[in-house]
C-alpha positions in Angstrom: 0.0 0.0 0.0 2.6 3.0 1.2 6.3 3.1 1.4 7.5 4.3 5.0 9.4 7.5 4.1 10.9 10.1 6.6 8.6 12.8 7.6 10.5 16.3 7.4 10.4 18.5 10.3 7.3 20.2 10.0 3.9 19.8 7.8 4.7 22.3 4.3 1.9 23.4 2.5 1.4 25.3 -0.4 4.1 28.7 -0.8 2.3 31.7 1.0 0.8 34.4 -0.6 3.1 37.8 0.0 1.0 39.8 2.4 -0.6 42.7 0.6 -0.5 46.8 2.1 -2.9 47.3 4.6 -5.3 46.3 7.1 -3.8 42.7 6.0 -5.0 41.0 2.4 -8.5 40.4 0.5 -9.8 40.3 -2.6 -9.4 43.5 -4.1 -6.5 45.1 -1.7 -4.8 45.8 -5.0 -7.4 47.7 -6.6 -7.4 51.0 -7.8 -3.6 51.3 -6.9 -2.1 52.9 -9.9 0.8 51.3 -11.1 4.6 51.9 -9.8 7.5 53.7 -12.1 8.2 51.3 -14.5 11.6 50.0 -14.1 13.4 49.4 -18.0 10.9 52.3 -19.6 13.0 51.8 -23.1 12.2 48.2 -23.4 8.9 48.0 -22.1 8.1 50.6 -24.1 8.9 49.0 -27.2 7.2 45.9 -26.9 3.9 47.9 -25.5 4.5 49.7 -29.3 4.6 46.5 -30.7 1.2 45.3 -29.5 -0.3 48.0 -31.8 1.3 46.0 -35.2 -1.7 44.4 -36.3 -2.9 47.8 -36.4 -0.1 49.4 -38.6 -2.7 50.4 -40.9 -4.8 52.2 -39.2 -1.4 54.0 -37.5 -0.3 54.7 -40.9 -3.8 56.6 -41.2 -3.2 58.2 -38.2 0.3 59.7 -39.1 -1.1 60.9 -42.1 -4.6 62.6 -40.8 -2.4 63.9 -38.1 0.5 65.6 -40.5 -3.0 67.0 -42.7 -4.6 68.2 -39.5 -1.3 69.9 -38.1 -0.5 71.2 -41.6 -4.1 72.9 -41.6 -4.1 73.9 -38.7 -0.9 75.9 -38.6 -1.5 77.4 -41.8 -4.3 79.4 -40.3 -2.0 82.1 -38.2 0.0 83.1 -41.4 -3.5 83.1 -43.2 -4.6 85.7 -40.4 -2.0 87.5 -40.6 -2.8 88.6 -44.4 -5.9 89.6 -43.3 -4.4 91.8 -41.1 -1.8 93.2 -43.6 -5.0 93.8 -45.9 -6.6 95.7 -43.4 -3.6 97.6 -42.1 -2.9 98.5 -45.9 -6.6 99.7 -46.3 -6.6 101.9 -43.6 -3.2 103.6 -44.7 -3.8 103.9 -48.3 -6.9 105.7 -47.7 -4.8 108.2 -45.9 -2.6 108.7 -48.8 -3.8 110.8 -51.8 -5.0 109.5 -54.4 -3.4 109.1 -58.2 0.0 108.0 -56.7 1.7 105.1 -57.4 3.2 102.8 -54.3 6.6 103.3 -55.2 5.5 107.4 -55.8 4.1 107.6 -52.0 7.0 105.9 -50.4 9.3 108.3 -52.2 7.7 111.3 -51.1 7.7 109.6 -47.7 11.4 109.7 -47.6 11.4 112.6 -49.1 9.8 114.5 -46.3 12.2 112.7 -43.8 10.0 109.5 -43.1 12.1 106.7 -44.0 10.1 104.4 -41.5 7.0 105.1 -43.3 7.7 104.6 -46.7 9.1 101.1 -45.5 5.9 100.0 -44.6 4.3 101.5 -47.3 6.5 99.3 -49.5 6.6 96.4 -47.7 2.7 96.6 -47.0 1.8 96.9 -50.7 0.3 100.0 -49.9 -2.1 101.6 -53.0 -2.5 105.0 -52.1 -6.3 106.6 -51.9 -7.6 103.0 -51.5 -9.4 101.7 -48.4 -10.0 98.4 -47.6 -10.6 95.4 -49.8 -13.5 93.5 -48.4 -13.7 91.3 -51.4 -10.3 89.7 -50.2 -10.4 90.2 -47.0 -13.4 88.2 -47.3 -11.8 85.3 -49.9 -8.7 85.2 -46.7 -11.7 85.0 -44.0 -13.6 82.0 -45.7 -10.4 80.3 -46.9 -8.8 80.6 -43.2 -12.4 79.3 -42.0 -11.9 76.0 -44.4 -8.6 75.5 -42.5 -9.6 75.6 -39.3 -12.6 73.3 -40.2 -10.5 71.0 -41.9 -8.4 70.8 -39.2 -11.2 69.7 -36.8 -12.8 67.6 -39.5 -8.5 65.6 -40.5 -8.8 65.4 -36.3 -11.8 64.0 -35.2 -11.1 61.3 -37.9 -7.4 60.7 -36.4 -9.1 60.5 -33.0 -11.4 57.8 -34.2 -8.6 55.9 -35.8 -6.9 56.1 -32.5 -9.4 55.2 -30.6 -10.5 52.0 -32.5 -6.5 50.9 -33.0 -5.6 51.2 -29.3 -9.2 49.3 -28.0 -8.6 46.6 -30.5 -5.1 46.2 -29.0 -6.3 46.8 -25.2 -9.1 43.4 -26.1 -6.7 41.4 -27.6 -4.5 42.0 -24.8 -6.9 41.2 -22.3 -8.1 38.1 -24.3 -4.3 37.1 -24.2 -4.1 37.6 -20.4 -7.5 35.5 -20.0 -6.3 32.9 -21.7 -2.5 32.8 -20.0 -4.7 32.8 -16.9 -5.9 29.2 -18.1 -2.3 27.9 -18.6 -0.6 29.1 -15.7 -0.4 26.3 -12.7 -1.6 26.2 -9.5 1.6 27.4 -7.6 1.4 30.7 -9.0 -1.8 31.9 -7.8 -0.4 30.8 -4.2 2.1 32.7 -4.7 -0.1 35.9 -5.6 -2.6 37.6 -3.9 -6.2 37.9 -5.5 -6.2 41.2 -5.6 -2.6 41.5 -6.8 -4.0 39.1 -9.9 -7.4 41.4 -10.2 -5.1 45.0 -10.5 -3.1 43.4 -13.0 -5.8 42.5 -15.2 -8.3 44.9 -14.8 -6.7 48.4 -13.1 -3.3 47.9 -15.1 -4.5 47.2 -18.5 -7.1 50.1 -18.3 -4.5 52.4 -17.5 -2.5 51.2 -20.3 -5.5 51.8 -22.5 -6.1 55.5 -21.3 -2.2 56.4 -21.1 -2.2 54.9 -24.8 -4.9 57.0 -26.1 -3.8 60.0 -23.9 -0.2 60.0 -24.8 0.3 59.1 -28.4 -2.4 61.2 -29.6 -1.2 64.1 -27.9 2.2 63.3 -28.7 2.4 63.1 -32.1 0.4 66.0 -32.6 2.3 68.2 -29.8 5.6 67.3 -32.1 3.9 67.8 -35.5 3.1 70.7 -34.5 6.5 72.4 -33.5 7.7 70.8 -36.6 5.4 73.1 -38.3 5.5 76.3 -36.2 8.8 75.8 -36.7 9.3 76.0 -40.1 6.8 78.5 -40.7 8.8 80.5 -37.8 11.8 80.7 -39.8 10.0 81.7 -43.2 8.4 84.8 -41.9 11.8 85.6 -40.1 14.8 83.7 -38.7 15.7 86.1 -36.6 12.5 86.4 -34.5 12.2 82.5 -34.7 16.1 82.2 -32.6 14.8 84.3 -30.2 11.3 82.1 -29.8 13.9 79.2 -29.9 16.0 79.9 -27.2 13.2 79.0 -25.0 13.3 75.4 -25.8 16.7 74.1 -23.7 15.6 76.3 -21.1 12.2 74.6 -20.5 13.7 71.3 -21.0 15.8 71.4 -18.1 13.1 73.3 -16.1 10.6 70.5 -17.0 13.3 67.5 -16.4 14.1 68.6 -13.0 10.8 69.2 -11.6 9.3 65.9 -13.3 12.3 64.4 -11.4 11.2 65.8 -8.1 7.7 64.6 -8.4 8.3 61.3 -10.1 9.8 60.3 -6.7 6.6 62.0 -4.7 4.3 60.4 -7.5 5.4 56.9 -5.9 4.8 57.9 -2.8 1.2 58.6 -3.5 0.7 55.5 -5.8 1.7 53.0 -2.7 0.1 54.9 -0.5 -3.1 55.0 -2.3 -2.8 51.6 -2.6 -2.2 50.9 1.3 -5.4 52.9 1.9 -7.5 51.1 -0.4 -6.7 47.8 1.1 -7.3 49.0 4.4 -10.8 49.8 3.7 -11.7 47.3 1.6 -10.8 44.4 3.8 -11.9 46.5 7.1 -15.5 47.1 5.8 -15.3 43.4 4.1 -14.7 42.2 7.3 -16.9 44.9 9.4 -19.0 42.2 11.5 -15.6 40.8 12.8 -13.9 44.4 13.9 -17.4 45.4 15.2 -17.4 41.7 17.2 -14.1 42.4 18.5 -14.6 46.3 19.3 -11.4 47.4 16.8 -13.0 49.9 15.5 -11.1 52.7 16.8 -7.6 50.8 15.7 -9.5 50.9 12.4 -10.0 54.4 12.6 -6.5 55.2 13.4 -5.2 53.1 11.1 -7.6 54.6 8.9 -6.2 58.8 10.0 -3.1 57.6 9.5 -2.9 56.3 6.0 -5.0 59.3 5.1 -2.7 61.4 6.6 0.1 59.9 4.6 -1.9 59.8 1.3 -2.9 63.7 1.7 1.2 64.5 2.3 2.3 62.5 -0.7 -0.7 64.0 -3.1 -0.2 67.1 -2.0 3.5 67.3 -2.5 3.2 65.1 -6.1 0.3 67.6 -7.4 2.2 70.8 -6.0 5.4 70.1 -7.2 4.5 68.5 -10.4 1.9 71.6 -10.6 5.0 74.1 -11.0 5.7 72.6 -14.7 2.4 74.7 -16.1 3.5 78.1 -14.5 6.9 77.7 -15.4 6.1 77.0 -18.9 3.6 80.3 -18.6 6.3 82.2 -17.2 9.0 81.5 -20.0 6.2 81.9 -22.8 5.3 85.7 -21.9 8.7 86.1 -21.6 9.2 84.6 -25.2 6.1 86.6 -26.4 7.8 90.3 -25.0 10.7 89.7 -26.5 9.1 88.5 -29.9 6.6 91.8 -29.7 9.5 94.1 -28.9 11.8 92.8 -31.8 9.1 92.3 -34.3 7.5 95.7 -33.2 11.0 97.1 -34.3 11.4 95.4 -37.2 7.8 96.4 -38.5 8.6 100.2 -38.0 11.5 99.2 -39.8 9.6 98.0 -42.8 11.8 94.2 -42.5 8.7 92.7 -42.1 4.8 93.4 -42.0 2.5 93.7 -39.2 0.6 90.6 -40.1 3.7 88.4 -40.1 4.2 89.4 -36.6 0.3 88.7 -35.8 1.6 85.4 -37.0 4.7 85.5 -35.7 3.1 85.7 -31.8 0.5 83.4 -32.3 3.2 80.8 -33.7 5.0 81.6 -30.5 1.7 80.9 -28.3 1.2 77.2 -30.2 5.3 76.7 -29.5 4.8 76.6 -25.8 1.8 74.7 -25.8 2.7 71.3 -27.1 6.2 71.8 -24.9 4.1 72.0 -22.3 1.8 69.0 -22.9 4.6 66.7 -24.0 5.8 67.9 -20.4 2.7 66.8 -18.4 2.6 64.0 -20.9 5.5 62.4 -18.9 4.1 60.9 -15.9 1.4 59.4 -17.7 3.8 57.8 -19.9 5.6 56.4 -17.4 2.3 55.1 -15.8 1.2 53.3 -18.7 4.7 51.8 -19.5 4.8 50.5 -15.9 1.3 49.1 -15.6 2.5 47.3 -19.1 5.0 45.9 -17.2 3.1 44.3 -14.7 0.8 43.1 -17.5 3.9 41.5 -19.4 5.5 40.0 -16.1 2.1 38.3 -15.8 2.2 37.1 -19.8 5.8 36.1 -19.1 5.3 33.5 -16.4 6.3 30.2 -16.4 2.9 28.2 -17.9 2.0 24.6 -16.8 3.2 22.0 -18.5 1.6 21.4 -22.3 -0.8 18.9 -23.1 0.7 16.1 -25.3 -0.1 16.6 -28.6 -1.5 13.1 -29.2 -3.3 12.9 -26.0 -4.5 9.6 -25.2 -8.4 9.8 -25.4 -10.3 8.3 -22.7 -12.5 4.9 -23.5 -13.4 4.0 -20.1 -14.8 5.6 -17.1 -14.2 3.4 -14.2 -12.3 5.6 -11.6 -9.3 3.0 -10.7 -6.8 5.4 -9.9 -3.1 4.0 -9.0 0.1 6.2 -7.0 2.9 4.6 -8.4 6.1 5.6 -6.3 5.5 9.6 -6.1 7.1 11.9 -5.2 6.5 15.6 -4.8 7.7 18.8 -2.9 6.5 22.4 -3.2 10.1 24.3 -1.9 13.0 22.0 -3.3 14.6 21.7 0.0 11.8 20.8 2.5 10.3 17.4 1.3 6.6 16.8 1.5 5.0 13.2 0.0 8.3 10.6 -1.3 8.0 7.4 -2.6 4.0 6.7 -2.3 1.9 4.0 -3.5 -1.7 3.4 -3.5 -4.5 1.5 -5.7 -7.8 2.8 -5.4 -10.2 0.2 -6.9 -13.3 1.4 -8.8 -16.2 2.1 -6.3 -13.8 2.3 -3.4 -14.4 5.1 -1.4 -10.9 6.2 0.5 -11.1 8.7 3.4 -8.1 10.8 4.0 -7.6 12.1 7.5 -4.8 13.8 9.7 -3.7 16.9 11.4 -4.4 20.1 9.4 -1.4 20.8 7.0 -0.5 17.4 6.6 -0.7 17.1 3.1 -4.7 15.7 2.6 -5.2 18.4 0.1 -2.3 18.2 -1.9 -2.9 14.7 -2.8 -5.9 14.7 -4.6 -4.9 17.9 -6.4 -2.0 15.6 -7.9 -4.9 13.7 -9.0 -6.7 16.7 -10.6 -2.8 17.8 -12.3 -3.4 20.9 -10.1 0.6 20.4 -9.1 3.5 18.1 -11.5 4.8 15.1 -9.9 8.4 15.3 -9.6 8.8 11.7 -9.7 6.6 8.6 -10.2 3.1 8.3 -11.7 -0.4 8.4 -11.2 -2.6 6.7 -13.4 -6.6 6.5 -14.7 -8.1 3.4 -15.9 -4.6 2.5 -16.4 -3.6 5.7 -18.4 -0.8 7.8 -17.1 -2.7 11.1 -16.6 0.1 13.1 -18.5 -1.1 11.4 -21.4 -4.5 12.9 -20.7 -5.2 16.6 -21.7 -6.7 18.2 -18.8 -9.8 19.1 -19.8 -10.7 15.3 -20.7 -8.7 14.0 -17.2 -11.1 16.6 -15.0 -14.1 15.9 -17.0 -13.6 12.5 -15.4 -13.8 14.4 -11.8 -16.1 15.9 -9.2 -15.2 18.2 -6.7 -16.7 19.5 -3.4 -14.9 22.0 -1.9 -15.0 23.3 1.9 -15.1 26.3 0.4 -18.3 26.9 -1.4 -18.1 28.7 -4.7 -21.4 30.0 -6.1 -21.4 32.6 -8.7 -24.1 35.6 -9.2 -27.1 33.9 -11.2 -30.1 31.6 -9.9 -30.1 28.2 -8.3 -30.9 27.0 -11.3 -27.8 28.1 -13.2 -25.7 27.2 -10.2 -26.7 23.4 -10.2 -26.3 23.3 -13.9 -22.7 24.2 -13.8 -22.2 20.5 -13.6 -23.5 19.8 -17.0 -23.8 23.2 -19.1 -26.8 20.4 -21.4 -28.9 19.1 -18.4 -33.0 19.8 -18.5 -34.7 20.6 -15.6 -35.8 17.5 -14.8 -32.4 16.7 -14.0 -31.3 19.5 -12.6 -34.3 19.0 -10.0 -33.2 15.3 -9.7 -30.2 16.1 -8.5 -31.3 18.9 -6.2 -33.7 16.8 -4.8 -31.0 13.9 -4.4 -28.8 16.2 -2.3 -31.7 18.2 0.1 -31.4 21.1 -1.6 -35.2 21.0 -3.1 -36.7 20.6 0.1 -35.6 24.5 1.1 -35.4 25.7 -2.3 -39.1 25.5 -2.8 -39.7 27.4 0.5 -38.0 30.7 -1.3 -40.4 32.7 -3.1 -38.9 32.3 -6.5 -37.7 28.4 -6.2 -35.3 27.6 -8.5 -35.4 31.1 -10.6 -34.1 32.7 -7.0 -30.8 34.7 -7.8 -28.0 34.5 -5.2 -26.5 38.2 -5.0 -22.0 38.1 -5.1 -21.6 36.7 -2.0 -24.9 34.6 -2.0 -25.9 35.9 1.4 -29.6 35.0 0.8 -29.0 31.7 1.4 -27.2 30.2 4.7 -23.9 28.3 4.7 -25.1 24.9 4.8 -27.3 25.4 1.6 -24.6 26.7 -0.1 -22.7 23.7 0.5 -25.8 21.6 -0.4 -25.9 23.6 -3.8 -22.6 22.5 -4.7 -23.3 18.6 -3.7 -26.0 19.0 -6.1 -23.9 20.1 -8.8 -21.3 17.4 -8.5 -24.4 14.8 -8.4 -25.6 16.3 -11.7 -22.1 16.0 -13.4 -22.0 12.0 -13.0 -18.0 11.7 -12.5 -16.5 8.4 -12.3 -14.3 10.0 -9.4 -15.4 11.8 -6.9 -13.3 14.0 -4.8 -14.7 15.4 -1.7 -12.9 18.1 0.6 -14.9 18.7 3.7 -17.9 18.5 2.3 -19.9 18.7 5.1 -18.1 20.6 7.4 -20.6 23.9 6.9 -23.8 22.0 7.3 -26.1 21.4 10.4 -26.0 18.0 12.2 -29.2 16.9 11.0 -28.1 18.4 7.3 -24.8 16.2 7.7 -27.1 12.9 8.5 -28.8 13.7 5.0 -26.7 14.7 3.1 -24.3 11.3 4.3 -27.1 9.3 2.8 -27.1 11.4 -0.3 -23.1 10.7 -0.6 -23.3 7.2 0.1 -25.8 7.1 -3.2 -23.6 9.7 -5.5 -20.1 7.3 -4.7 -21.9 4.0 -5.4 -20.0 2.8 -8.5 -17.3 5.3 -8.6 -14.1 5.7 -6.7 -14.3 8.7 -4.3 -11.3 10.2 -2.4 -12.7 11.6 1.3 -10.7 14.1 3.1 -12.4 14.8 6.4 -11.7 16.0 9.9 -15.3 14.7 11.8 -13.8 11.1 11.5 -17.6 10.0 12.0 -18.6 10.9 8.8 -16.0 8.5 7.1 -16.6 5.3 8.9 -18.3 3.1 6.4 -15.4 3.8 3.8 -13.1 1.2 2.1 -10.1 2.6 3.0 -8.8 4.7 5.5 -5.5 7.1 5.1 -3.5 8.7 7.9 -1.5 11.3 7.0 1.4 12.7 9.1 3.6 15.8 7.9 3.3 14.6 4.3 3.6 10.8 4.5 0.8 8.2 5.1 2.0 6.6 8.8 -1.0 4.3 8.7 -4.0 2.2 6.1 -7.1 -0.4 7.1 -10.3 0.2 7.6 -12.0 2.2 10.8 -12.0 -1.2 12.5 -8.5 -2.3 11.9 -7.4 1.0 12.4 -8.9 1.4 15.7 -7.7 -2.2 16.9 -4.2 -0.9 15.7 -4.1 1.6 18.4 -2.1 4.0 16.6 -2.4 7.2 15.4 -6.1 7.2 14.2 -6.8 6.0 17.2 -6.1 8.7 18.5 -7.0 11.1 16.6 -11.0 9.0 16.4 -10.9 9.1 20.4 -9.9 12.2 20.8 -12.8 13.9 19.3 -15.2 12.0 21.9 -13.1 13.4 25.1 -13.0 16.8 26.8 -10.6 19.0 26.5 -8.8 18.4 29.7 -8.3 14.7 28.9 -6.6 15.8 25.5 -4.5 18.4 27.0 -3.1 15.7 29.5 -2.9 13.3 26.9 -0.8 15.9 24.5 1.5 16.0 27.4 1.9 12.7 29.0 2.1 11.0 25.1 -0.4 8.2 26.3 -2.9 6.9 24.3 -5.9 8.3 25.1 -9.0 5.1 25.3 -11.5 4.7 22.8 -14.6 5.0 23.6 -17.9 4.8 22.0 -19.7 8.4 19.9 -22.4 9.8 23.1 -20.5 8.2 25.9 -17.9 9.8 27.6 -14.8 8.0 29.1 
């Protein structure tokens, strides 16, 4: 049956889960914690770029709306500004006589000692005794309004492109992240807390969307656009376009070290916005045990002081990263009086006209703006790019072992089920099962007992391929179960779990989780076969009743019963039961025994139970000890043994006191019989 082996020093379990921030670790302690600063931005970045490739089109489309848009759009100041130079020539040719010729006015100008003027009136076009040409002023008008609508038309349709390339990429990474979900093994979600697992997938990749669609958009328009300020800068006049230019190292290393500064306070607030959600998600998750035990004062300081912490870190972050804007502000009205001043000059001059310098400042105004946004544009970068890392760490995990590719296809369902010298460990240096053997016959029903942590669980997950063997074999019918794929190995198996798990839908849809084709007739076969018709049809919508997230409109117990009823209506040829009846009533337990006794007839069912009562019609009995199996028999030889289910049967039937002294002496403590006490 077993191999003696040496029991290591203490019971190992599966690896903990790291502690979360907080009040201490639940479901959703990770959420709404933006992510950290990401750690290899260049990298990451790359590869977050590369997700969008199956959208290159669309990108391409972008680039190109974006460079029409920009174009358009920049177009329109230098357009303005020959409105202006119409106007400004209107008004001063209507001062001049009329009959003269330009080059005749400015010459008189001179003559009578003003130089300045007959520059403008030459470089202005001027057409003396004229006034104002409302037929192009109005041609300029509607041909700068075209722009400006083009712009917003070449803009809205780059947005839309945007939007739909980045969404598409955001659902095929979450449909990749669902799916790595389904081939990662068992000892990585021990190793990871819930909520860890829920901020990854939800919080991280939502904040990868909205940093994409943020960022790139204003990006690559912010850059287009000094492109083409630029350039248009330096054809209406170089000199004014070095001064405007000057600006840019300066506000580069203003922006650099205050995004610097905050960056560090920015991680601040992320952690400790994280430590204060967990805090009140598991407190008020947990309310009815702090309000039992009278904490709620030490969850109210605990509560003032991560407040406390989060308002210092915001503050500082916002404030500091705050000064970027009116530094930015500061530098462009400095940029804009010494463009005014220079380009004033050089108007009365006659270098250039007063509607290039309309231009000219305006140009300067849309300068400092995308500066500025490709400024504030930082932190949100580095958000996304770190929340992508998370996301990528997650897609980069080691995955569970492959199915074979010609998996063995099961022909038989008779539940034998063979341990053929295994061996497994969770840490590599603390042992936990070595060199075990077993044969469970079909219709055998073996019962699993021992201390907590002693390794009852972890065996039948080997059986379900929760957890690779390190060495040895188990077997199905005769099959090594690495032959099997998964899905056709665990079709073969039914599981009831201590811990109930009901999800939000009716009764109805709960029982049926066991077979997704039943009818109803089935469905209320097997309800009625595991108790749970008797108090369903008491509720006042029977089997339509919906069970809310947590299904607090039912009790514990028929919970429990809801999940024996779907294991009936799945038919396995094993049956794998985990304390199935530790949540139920006494009278509940007596019924539902029954109910098990008709559900394992014909297949082989693997017990693991603490109330040793409820397992003592079973075939087989296993004792497990810090990860080995110290004894085998049924309850009667195991009793007549004396050993350690002996023990462990007769102490359930004493008082404490007689256990204690037992505990301490090392005797044997007698049997005795359930109801009498020794």
């Amino acid at each position: 049956m077993t191999r003696p082996t040496t029991a290591p020093e203490r019971p190992v379990g599966p690896p903990p889960r790291p502690a979360g921030p907080g009040f201490g670790r639940g479901p959703m302690a990770a959420m709404g914690m933006p992510a950290a600063k990401a750690m290899s931005f260049g990298p990451s970045m790359k590869r977050l770029l590369g997700r969008l490739s199956p959208e290159r089109g669309m990108l391409v489309g972008v680039v190109l709306l974006a460079i029409t848009a920009v174009g358009l759009s920049v177009s329109g100041p230098k357009l303005l500004g020959r409105a202006t130079d119409i106007i400004f020539a209107g008004i001063l040719g209507r001062q001049l006589p009329a009959g003269l010729t330009t080059q005749e006015a400015a010459d008189a100008a001179r003559a009578a000692g003003h130089g300045n003027v007959a520059d403008i009136i030459t470089s202005n076009h001027v057409v003396p005794g004229h006034g104002i040409d409302f037929g192009a002023l109005g041609t300029v008008l509607l041909w700068a309004i075209a722009l400006y609508a083009g712009a917003s038309l070449f803009s809205w349709l780059q947005g839309y492109l945007l939007t739909t390339a980045v969404q598409r990429s955001m659902f095929r990474l979450r449909t990749d992240v669902e799916a790595k979900l389904h081939r990662l093994p068992l000892r990585y979600f021990d190793t990871q807390p819930r909520g860890e697992l829920l901020s990854r997938v939800t919080n991280d990749i939502d904040n990868i969307a909205q940093s994409l669609q943020q960022t790139l958009s204003q990006l690559l328009t912010s850059l287009l656009t000094v492109i083409g300020v630029v350039v248009l800068m330096l054809v209406i006049s170089p000199l004014l376009a070095l001064i405007a230019l000057v600006t840019i190292p300066i506000s580069m290393a203003i922006t650099t070290r205050i995004a610097k500064r905050s960056q560090k306070m920015f991680v601040a607030q992320w952690k400790n916005t994280g430590a204060l959600n967990a805090h009140i998600e598991e407190a008020f998750t947990g309310h009815e045990l702090v309000t039992v035990f009278g904490r709620q004062r030490e969850v109210q300081r605990s509560f003032e002081e991560r407040n406390e912490d989060l308002f210092r870190a915001s503050f500082g972050a916002q404030f500091v990263s705050g000064l970027i804007m009116p530094a930015m502000m500061f530098l462009g009205n400095l940029n804009y009086v010494a463009v005014a001043v220079v380009g004033g000059v050089r108007v009365a001059t006659g270098a250039i006209s007063l509607g290039d310098v309309q231009a000219f400042i305006q140009y300067s105004r849309q300068f400092m703006q995308p500066l500025t946004q490709v400024a504030s544009m930082a932190n949100l970068l580095q958000s996304g790019v770190a929340s992508a890392e998370r996301v990528f760490e997650l897609l980069d995990a080691e995955e569970q072992v492959p199915d074979p590719v010609d998996a063995v296809v099961p022909t038989t369902r008779r539940g034998r089920v063979e341990f053929e010298h295994i061996s497994f460990r969770y840490s590599p240096d603390q042992p936990l099962i070595e060199d075990l053997s077993l044969v469970a016959e079909p219709g055998q029903t073996v019962a699993i007992v021992g201390p907590t942590g002693a390794g009852k669980t972890t065996l039948v997950n080997l059986i379900m391929r929760f957890y690779e063997l390190d060495a040895g074999r188990i077997t199905l019918d005769g099959v090594d179960i690495t032959a099997l794929r998964r899905e056709d190995l665990r079709a073969h198996v039914g599981m009831v779990l201590q811990d109930t798990w009901l999800f939000g839908g009716t009764i109805r849809d709960n029982i049926g989780y066991g077979d997704p084709e039943a009818s109803d007739e089935q469905i209320h076969a097997a309800a009625e076969a595991a108790f749970v018709d008797r108090f369903v049809r008491s509720l006042p919508d029977g089997y339509d009743t919906v069970l809310d997230d947590e299904a607090s409109n039912v009790s514990v117990g028929e919970k429990q019963l809801i999940t024996i009823a779907r294991a009936f209506l799945a038919d396995p040829s094993l049956l794998i039961l985990d304390e199935a009846t530790s949540s139920v009533d006494t009278r509940t337990e007596v019924l539902v025994q029954h109910a098990m006794a008709a559900l394992r007839a014909d297949r082989t069912s693997f017990v693991i139970a603490h109330r040793l009562s409820t397992i003592r019609d079973a075939d087989l009995i296993l004792v497990m000890e810090a990860g080995r199996i110290v004894e085998s028999g049924t309850h009667e030889e195991l009793l007549a043994a004396g050993g350690a289910y002996q023990r462990l049967y007769a102490s359930q039937f004493r008082g404490p006191a007689d256990s204690e002294e037992d505990a301490v002496t090392g005797k044997a403590p007698a049997v005795v019989t359930p109801g009498r006490r020794g």
